[in-house]
C-alpha positions in Angstrom: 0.0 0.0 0.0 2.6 2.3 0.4 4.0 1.6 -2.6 1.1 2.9 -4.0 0.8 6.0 -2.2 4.4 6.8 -3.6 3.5 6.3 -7.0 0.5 8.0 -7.0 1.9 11.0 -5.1 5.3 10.9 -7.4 2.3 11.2 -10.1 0.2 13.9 -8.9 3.8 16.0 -8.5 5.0 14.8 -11.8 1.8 16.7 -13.5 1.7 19.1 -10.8 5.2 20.6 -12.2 4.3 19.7 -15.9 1.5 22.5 -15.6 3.6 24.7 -13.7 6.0 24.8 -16.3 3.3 25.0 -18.9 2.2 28.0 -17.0 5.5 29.8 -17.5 6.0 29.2 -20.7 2.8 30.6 -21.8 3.1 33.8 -19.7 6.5 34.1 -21.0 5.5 33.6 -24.9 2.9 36.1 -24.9 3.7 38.2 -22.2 3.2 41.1 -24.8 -0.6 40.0 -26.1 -3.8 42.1 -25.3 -5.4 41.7 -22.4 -9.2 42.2 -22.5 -11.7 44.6 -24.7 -10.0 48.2 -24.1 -9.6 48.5 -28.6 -12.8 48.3 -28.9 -15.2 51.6 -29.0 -18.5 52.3 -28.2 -19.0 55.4 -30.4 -18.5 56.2 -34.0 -15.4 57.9 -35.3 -17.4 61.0 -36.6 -19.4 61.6 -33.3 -16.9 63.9 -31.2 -16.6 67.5 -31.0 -12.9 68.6 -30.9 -14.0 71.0 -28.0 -14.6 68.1 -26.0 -11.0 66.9 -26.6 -9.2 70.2 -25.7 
């Protein structure tokens, strides 16, 4: 039985640190990519005054 315990626990850490290091390597690739909605916009182009900007 306590073989199996080692096993399964030598298992569980085994894909434990597989996802870990998944983890980093995914923030690291696209540490640069865009996060969210905040391109998008509600209002046309041509519905601004320039007063409003100033």
């Amino acid at each position: 039985m306590k073989t199996f315990f080692k096993v399964l626990i030598g298992l569980v850490t085994a894909v434990a640190a597989i996802v870990g290091a998944l983890m980093v390597f995914d923030k690291i690739v696209n540490k640069n990519r865009i996060k969210g909605n905040y391109l998008e916009c509600d209002s046309p182009e041509d519905d601004f005054d320039e007063d409003e900007i100033a």
